[in-house]
C-alpha positions as CSV (number, residue, x, y, z in Angstrom):
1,X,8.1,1.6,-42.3
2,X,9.1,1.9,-38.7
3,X,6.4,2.1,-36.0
4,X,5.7,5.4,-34.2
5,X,7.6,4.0,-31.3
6,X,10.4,2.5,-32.8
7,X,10.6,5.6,-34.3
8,X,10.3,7.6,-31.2
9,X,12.7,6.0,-29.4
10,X,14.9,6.6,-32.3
11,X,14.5,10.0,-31.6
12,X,15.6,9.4,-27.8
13,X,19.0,7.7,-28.6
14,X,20.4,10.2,-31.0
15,X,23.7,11.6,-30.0
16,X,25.2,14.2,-32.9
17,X,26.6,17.0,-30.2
18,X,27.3,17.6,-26.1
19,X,25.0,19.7,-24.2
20,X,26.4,22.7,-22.8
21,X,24.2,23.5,-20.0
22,X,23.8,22.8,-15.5
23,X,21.7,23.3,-13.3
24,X,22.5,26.6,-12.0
25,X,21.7,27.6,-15.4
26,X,18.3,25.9,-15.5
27,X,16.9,29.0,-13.0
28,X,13.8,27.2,-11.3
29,X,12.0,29.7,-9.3
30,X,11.8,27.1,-5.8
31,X,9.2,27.3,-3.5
32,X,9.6,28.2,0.4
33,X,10.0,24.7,1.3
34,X,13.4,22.6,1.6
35,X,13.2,19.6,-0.3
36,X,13.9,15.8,1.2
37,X,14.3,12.6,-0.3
38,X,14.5,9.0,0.3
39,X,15.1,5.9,-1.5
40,X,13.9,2.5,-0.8
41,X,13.1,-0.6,-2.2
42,X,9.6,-2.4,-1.5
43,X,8.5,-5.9,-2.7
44,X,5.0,-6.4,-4.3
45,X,4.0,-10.1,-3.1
46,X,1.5,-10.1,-5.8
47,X,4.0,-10.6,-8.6
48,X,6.9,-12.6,-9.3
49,X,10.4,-10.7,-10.8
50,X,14.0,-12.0,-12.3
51,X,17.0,-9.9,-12.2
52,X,18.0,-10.6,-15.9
53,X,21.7,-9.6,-15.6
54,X,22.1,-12.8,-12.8
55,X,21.4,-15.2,-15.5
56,X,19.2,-17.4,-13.1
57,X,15.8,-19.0,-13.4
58,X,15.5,-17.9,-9.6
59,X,12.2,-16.2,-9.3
60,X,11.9,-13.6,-6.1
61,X,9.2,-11.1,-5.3
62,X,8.6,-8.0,-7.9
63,X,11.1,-5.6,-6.8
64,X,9.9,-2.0,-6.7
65,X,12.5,0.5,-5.9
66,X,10.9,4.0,-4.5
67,X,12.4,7.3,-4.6
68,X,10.1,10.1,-3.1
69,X,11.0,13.9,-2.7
70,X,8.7,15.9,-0.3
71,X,9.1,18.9,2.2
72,X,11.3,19.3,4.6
73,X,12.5,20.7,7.7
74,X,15.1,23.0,7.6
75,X,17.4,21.7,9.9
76,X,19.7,19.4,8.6
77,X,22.0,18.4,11.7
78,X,21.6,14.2,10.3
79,X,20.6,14.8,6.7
80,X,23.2,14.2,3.6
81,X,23.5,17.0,0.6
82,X,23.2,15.6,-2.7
83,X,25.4,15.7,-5.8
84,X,23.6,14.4,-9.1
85,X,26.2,11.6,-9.1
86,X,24.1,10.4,-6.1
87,X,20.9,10.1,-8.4
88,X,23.3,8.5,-10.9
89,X,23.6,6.3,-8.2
90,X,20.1,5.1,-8.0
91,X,20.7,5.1,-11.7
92,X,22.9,2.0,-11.5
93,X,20.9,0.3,-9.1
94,X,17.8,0.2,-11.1
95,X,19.8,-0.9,-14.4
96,X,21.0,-3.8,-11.7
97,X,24.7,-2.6,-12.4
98,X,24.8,-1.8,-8.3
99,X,28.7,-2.2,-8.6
100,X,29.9,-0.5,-11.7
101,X,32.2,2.1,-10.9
102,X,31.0,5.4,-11.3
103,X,33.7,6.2,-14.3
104,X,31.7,4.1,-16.5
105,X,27.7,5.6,-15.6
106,X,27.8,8.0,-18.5
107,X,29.0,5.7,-21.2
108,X,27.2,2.9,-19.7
109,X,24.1,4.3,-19.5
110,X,23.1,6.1,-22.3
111,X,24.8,9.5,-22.4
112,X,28.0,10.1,-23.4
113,X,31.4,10.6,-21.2
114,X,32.4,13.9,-22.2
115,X,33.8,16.3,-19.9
116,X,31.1,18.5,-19.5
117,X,28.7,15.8,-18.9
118,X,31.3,14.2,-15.8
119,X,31.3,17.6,-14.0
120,X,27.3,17.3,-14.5
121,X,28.1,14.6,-11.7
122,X,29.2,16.9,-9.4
123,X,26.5,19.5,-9.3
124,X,24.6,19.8,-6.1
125,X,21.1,19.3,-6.6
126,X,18.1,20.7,-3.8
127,X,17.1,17.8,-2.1
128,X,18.8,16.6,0.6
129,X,19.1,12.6,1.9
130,X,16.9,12.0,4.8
131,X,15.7,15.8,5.8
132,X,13.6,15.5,8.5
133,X,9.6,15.8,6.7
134,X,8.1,18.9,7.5
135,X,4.4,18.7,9.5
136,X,1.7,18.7,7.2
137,X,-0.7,17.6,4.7
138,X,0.3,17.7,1.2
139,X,-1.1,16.7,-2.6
140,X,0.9,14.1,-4.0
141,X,2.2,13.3,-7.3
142,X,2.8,9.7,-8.4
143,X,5.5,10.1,-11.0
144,X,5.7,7.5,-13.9
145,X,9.3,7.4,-16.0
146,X,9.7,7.2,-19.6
147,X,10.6,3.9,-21.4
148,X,12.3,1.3,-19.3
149,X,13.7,4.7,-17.3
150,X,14.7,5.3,-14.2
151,X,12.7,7.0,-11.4
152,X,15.2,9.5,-11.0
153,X,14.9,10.3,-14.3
154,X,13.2,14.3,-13.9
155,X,14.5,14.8,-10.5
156,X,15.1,18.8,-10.8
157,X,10.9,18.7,-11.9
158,X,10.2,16.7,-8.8
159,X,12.3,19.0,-6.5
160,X,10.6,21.8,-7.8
161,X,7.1,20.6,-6.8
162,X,8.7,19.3,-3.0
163,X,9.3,22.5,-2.8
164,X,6.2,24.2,-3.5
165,X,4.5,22.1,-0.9
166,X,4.1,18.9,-2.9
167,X,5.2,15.1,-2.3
168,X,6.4,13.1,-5.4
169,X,6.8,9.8,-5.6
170,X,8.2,7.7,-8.5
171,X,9.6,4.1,-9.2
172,X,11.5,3.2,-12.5
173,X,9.6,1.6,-15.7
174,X,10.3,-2.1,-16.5
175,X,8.4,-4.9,-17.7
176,X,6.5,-7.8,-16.0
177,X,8.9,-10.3,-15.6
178,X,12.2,-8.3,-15.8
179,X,13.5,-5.0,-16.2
180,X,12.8,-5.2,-20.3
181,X,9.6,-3.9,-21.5
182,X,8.7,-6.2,-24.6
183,X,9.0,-3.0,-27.2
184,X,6.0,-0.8,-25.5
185,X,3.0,-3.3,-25.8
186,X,-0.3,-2.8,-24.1
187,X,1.2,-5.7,-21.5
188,X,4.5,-3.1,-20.7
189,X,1.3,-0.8,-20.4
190,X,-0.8,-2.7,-17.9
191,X,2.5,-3.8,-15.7
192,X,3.4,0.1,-15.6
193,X,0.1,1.4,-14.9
194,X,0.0,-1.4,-11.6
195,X,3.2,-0.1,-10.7
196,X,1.8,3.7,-10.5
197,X,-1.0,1.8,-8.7
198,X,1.2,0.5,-5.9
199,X,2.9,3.7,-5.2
200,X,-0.6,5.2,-4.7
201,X,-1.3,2.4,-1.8
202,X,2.4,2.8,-0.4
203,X,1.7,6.6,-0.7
204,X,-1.3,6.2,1.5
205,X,1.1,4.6,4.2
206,X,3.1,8.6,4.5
207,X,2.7,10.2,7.4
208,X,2.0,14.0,5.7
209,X,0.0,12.9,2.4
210,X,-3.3,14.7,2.0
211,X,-5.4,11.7,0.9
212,X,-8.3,13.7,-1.2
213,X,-5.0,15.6,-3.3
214,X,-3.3,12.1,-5.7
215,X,-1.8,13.2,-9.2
216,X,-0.5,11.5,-11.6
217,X,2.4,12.8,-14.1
218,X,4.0,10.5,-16.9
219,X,6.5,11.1,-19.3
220,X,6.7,9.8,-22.8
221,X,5.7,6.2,-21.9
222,X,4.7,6.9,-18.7
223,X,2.5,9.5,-19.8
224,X,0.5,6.4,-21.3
225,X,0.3,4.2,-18.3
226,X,-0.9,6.6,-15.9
227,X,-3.8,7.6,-18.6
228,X,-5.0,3.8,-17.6
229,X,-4.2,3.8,-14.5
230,X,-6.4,6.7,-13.8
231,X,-9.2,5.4,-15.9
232,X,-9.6,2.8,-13.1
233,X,-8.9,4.3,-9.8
234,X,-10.9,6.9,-8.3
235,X,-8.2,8.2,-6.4
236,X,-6.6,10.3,-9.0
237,X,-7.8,13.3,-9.1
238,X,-5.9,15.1,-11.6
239,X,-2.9,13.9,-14.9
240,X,0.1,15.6,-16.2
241,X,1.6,13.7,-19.7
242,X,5.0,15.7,-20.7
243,X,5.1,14.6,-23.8
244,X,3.1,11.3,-23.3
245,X,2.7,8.3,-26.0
246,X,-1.1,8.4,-25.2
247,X,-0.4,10.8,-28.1
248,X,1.3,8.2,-30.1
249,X,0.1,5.1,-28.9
250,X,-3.7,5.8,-28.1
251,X,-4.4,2.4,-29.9
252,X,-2.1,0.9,-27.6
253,X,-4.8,2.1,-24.8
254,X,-7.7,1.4,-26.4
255,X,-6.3,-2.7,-26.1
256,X,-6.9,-2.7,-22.2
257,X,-10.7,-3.8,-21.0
258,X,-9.9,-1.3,-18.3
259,X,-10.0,1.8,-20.8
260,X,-12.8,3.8,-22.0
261,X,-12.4,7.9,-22.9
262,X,-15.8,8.0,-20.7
263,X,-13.5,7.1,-17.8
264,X,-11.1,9.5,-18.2
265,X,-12.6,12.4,-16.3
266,X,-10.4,14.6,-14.5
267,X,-8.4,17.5,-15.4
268,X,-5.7,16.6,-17.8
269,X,-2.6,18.4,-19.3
270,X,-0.2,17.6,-22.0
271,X,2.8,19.2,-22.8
272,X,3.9,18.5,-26.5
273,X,7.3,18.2,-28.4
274,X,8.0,20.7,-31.5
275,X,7.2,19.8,-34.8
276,X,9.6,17.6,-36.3
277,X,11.2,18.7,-39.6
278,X,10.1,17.4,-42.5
279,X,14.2,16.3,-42.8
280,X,14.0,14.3,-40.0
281,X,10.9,12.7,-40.8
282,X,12.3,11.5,-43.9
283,X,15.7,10.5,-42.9
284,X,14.3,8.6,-39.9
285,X,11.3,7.7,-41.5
286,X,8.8,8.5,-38.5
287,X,5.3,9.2,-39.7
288,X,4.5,12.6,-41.1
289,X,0.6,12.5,-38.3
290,X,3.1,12.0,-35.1
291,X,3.6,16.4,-35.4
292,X,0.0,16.8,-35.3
293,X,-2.8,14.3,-34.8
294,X,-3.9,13.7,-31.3
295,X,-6.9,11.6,-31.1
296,X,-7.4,10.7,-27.4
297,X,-7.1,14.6,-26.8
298,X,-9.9,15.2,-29.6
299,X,-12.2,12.3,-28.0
300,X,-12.2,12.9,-24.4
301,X,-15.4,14.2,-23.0
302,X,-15.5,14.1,-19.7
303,X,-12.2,16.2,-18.9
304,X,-11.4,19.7,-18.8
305,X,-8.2,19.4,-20.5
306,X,-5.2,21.5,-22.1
307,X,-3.1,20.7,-25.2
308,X,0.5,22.6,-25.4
309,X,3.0,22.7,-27.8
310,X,6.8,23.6,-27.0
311,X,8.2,24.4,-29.7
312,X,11.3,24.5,-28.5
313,X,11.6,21.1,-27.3
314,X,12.3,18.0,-28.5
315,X,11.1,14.9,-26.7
316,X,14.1,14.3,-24.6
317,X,14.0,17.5,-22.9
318,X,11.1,17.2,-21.0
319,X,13.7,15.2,-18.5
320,X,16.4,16.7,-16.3
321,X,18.4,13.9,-17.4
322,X,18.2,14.5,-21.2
323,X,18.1,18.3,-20.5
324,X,21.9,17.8,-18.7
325,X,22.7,14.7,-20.4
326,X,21.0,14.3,-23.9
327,X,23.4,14.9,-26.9
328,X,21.8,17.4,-29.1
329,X,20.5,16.5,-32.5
330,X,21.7,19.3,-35.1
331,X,18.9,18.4,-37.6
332,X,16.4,20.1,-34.9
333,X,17.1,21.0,-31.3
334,X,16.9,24.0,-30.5
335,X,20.1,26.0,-28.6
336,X,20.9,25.4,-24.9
337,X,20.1,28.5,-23.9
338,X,16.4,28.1,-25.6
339,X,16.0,24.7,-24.3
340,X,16.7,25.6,-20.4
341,X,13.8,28.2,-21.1
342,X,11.1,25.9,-22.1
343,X,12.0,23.1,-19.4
344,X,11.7,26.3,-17.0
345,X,7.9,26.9,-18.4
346,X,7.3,23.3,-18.6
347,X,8.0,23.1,-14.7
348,X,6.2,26.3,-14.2
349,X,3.1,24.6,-16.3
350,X,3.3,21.3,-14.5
351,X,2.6,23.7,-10.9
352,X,0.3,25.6,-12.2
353,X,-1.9,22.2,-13.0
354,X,-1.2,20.8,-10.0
355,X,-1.9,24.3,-7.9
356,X,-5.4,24.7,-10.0
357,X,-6.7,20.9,-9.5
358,X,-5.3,19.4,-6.2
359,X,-5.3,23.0,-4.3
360,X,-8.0,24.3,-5.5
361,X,-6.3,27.5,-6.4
362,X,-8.2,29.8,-8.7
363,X,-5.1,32.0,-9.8
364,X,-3.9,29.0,-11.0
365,X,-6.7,28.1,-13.1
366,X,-6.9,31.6,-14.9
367,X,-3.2,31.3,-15.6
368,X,-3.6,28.1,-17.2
369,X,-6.6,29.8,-18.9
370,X,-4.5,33.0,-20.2
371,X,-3.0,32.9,-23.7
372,X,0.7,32.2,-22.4
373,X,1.6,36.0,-23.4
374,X,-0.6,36.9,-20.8
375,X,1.6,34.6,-18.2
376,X,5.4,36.3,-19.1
377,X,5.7,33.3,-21.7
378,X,8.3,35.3,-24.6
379,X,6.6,34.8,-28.0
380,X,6.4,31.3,-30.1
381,X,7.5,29.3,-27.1
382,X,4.6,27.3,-26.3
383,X,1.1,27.2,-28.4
384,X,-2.2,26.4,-25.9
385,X,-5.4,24.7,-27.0
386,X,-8.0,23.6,-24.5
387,X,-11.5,22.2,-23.8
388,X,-14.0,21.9,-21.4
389,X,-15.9,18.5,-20.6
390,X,-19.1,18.2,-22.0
391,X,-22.2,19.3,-19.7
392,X,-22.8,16.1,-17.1
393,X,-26.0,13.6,-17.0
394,X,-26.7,14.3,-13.4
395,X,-26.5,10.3,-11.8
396,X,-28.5,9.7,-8.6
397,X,-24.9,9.2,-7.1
398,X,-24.5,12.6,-7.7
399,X,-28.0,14.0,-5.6
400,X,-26.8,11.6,-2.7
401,X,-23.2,13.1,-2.6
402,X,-25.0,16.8,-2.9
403,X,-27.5,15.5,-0.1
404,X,-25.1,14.5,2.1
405,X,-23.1,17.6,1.9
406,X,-25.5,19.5,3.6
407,X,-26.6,16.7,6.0
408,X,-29.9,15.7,4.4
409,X,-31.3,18.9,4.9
410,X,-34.3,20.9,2.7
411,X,-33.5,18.0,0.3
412,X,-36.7,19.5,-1.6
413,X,-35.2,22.3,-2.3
414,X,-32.1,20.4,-3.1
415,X,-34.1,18.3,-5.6
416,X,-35.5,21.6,-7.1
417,X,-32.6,23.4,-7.7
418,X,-30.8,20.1,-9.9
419,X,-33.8,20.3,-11.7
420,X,-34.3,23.5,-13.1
421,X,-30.6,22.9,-14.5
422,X,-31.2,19.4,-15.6
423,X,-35.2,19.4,-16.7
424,X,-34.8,15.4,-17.1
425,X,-34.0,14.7,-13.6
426,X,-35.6,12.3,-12.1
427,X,-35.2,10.1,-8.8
428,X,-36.3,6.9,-8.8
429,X,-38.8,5.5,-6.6
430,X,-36.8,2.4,-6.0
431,X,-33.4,4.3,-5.5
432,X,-34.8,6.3,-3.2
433,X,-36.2,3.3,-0.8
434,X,-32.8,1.7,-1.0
435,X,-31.1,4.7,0.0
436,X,-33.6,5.7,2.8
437,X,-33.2,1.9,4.1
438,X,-29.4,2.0,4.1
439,X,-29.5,5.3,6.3
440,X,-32.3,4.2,8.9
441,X,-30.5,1.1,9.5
442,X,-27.0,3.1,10.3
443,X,-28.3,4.4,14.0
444,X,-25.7,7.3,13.2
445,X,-27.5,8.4,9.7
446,X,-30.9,7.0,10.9
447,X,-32.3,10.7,10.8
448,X,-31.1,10.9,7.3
449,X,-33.0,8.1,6.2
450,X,-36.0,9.6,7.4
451,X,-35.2,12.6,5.4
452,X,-34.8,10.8,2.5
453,X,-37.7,8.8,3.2
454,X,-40.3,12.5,3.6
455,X,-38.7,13.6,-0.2
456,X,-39.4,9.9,-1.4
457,X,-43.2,10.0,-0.7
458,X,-43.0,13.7,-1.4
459,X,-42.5,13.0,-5.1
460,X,-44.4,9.3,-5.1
461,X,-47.7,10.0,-2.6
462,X,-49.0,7.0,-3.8
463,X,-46.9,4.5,-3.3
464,X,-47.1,2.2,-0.3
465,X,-44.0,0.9,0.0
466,X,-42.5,4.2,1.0
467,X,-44.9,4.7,3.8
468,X,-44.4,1.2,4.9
469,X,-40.6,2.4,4.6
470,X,-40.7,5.6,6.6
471,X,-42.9,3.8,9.3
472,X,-40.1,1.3,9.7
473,X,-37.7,4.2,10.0
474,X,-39.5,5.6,12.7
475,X,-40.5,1.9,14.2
476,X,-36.4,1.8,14.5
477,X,-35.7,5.2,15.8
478,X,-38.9,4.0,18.7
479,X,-41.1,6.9,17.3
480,X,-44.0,4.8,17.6
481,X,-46.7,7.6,17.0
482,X,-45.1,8.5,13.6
483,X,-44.7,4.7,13.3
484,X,-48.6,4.0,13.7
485,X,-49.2,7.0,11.4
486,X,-47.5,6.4,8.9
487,X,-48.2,2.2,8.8
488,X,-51.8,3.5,8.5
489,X,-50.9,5.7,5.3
490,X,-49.1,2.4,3.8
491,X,-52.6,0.6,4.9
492,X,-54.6,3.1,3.2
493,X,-53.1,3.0,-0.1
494,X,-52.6,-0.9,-0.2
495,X,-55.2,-2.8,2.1
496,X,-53.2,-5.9,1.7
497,X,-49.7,-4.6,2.9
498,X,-49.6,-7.3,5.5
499,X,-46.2,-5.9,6.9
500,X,-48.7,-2.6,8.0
501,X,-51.0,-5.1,8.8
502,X,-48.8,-7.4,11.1
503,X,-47.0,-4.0,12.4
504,X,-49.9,-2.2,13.4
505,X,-51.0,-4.9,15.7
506,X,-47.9,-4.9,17.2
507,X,-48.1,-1.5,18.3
508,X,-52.0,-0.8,18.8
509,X,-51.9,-4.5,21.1
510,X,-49.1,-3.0,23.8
């Protein structure tokens, strides 16, 4: 029996007819902004790399080439316009074939070299090389490719967010010591998920990135990696899996010490693959649960999160390259005409998400909430299931971030109000003197503290410590009359509080 992704890749690599489709045909509704891009290559000195195809035991720095697509300006006096030969381009370099000549790109890499798919090459794409970036602060979406793929690999999806006011940014997929993945192991996993992680820290570098907006979007493999790479950095506020293997592979996860489901909480799509028929199954002898079990969607808790089918697509379609590229598989695809629809929705699914969760946009949330008739979606095309996270312990983290909010201001009523909705609320005695200590010593929060400090002995009126606490916060702001008062309240309740003791001699004796 083959494994599911032996199987699934399987899937990927089956060429039984040409695709009759371009990208005039695909129809994306653009935004109002022109669309840049830019290439590069950085070096992560945290990691060795060999270029496999020089046959060398040389070891250099791990190379990580970055393509990024954002918006633009719309004058274009130095910029370059783009053909999808120049992706094709960035193609070759990633595969380390930088000097193959361009006759051979199809058949070299993957797709075939029919006719139709060479004058694919010569379709102008929206982005433009080097556009001048337009002034601004925009979410950002860190992109992660499919197995061992290219970062160019969904380049009409990433021009469509550019130009709806969003910055993407994407490197290729390839394993820790070369560009080979060692067959989609949980150490493939790990080396793409740090990958994702250094494009969020080069990401922080741009000029025009809203910081508090990060995304993450993965397809097929990629759509696993960024699950754990979001399960560990706080800076990801939202995940988009087309088609991910965290459907197939969820055991894969569970192998890192990174993962729990409990970590996984923010928003999170995925976009699903038709069913496979039962033909196929058989003949390629892929496991009947891959059309309908999805476990990690079924545990997560914490997430408010949306399952869709397309049942018009098969896996390889959720890419521009398979989309233009992909040889169709008679057994199931669907026609070309059906399968430039669903990419369409896909795309319009993918914004949507990223509108509702990074912009805050509450049309967007209701249409992600409609049944997709509701949206223009023509009938049978995509099937929606979705859940909401389950109600949240409130965390003392979470009173100081409401607290702070508001300044430290009526934080009895504050305290009140999380009560009533959480009956077994409580703040801790011990918290609270922390916290009140870390503000009085900030001189810029030192009036916090003391706020803190009033609701601390508000809810404990017997404890010592917190007057001794407050007194010291007033000691620091020089309030010495609060000071005295409230050393003597500490004294009261604990004669032998010999900091009160020691303290109130200090003052009374100037």
């Amino acid at each position: 029996m083959k494994s599911k992704l032996s199987s699934f890749l399987f899937l990927f690599s089956l060429f039984l007819c040409n695709s009759q489709v371009s990208l005039e045909n695909l129809s994306l509704e653009y935004g109002e902004y022109e669309v840049g891009f830019r290439h590069y290559l950085k070096l992560d000195s945290t990691r060795t790399y060999k270029r496999i195809m020089d046959f060398t035991n040389e070891s250099i720095l791990r190379e990580i080439p970055i393509s990024i697509w954002y918006p633009a300006q719309g004058e274009f006096s130095t910029a370059s316009s783009m053909l999808v030969l120049d992706y094709m381009h960035i193609l070759k370099e990633e595969e380390e074939w930088e000097n193959l000549p361009d006759e051979h790109i199809l058949n070299w890499f993957y797709y075939p070299n029919t006719e139709t798919n060479q004058s694919h090459l010569e379709e102008k794409v929206k982005a433009t090389l080097g556009a001048n970036e337009l002034a601004g602060s925009f979410p950002t979406v860190i992109y992660a490719p499919s197995y061992q793929a290219s970062s160019i690999e969904n380049f009409a999806l990433c021009e469509y967010l550019a130009s709806h006011g969003f910055i993407v940014v994407s490197s290729p997929s390839r394993g820790a010591e070369t560009r080979f993945f060692e067959g989609g192991t949980a150490n493939d996993m790990e080396t793409q998920a740090r990958d994702i992680e250094f494009l969020i820290k080069e990401s922080l570098n741009l000029e025009h990135i809203d910081k508090n907006a990060i995304a993450t979007m993965g397809f097929s493999f990629g759509g696993l990696s960024n699950v754990l790479a979001q399960a560990r950095n706080g800076l990801i506020k939202a995940n988009v899996s087309l088609d991910g293997s965290v459907r197939y592979q969820y055991p894969t996860l569970k192998k890192s010490p990174f993962f729990s489901i409990e970590k996984v909480n923010v928003p999170f799509i995925h976009m699903a693959q038709k069913l496979i028929p039962e033909q196929v199954m058989k003949e390629d002898k892929i496991d009947p649960s891959l059309n309908n079990d999805f476990i990690f969607f079924d545990e997560l808790k914490e997430s408010e999160a949306y399952s869709l089918r397309f049942n018009n697509l098969t896996h390889s379609y959720f890419s521009t390259l398979g989309v233009l590229f992909q040889a169709r598989d008679l057994r199931q695809d669907k026609s070309d005409t059906e399968i430039l629809e669903s990419y369409r929705w896909m795309c319009r699914y993918t914004l949507m998400f990223l509108n509702a969760y990074l912009n805050k946009d509450v049309e967007s949330k209701g249409f992600l909430r409609n049944e997709p008739a509701k949206n223009g979606v023509p009938s049978g095309i995509i099937s929606v299931r979705s859940k909401q996270p389950a109600m949240k312990k409130v965390e003392f983290e979470d009173f100081n971030d409401m607290a702070a909010k508001r300044a430290y201001k009526d934080l009895e009523g504050l305290y009140e109000s999380i009560q009533r909705e959480n009956p077994g609320f409580v703040l801790e005695e011990g918290k609270l003197n922390t916290l009140g200590l870390q503000l009085v010593l900030q001189p810029d929060k030192a009036n916090y503290g003391i706020e803190v400090f009033h609701l601390a002995v508000g809810i404990y009126p017997g404890s010592a410590n917190l007057f001794d606490s407050l007194a010291e916060g007033y000691l620091l702001l020089g309030d010495n009359k609060n000071a005295i008062k409230y050393f003597e309240k500490s004294l009261q309740l604990n004669p032998e509080n010999e900091n009160a003791i020691n303290r109130l001699g200090q003052l009374k004796g100037k």
